[in-house]
MARPA-418268 format. One record per residue (C-alpha): y, x, z. Coordinates in nm, 4 decimals. Layout:
<r <Y, X, Z>>
...
end
This chain:
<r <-0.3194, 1.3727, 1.2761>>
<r <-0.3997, 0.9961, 1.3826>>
<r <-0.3566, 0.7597, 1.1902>>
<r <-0.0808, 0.6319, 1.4624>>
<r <0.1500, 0.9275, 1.3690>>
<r <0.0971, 0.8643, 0.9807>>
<r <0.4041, 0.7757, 0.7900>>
<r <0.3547, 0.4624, 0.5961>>
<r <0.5187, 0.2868, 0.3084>>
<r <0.5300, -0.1199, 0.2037>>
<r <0.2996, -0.1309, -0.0957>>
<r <0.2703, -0.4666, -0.3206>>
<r <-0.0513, -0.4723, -0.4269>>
<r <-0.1154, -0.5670, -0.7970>>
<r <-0.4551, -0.6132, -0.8461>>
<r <-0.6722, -0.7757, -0.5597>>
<r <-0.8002, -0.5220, -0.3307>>
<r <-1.1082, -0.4905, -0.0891>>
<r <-1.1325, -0.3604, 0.2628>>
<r <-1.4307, -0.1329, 0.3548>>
<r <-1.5551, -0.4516, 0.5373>>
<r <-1.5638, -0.6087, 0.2739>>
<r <-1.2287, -0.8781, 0.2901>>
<r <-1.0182, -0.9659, -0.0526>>
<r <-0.6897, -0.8607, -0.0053>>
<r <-0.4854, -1.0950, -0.3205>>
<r <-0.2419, -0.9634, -0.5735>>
<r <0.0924, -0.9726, -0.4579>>
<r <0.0254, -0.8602, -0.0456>>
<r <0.2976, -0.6391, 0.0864>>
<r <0.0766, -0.3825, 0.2943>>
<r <0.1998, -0.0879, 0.5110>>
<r <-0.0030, 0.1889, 0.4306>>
<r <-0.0287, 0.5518, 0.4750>>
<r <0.1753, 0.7981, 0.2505>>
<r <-0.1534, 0.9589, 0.1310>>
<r <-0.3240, 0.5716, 0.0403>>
<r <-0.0140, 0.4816, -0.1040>>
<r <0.0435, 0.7858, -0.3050>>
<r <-0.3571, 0.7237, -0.4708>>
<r <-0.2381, 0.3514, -0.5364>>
<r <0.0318, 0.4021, -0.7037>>
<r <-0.0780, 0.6632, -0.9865>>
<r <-0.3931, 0.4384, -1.0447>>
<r <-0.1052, 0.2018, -1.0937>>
<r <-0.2760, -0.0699, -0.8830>>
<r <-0.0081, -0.1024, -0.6299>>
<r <0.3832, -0.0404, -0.6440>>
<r <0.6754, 0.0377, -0.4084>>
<r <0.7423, -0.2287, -0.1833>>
<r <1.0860, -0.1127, 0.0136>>
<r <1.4566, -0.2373, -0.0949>>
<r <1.6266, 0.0508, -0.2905>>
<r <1.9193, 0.2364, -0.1015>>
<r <2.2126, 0.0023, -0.0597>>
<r <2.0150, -0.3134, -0.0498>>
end
C-alpha cells in the first residue's frame, strides 16, 4: 500500500522527535501520521492522540 492510501491520525508529540534526515521536530507538534507510526508512538508513550473526541 503507498503511503498515499495510508490512514493517518493527528499525533501531539511529547518528547522532541527526529526525522531520518536528521530535523528536530519540538514537543508539542501536531503531526499526521500513519496508523502503524502512530500506533508505535503511542505505547512508547512519546506521542498522544491529537483529534477532538466525538461531539466536539
Amino acid at each position: 500500500m503507498t503511503e498515499e492510501k495510508m490512514k493517518t491520525v493527528p499525533l501531539k508529540l511529547l518528547y522532541d522527535s527526529w526525522t531520518t534526515g536528521g530535523e528536530r521536530i519540538p514537543a508539542g507538534t501536531v503531526l499526521d501520521l500513519p496508523l502503524r507510526t502512530a500506533k508505535q508512538l503511542i505505547a512508547k508513550r512519546k506521542a498522544e492522540r491529537a483529534d477532538p473526541l466525538p461531539g466536539e
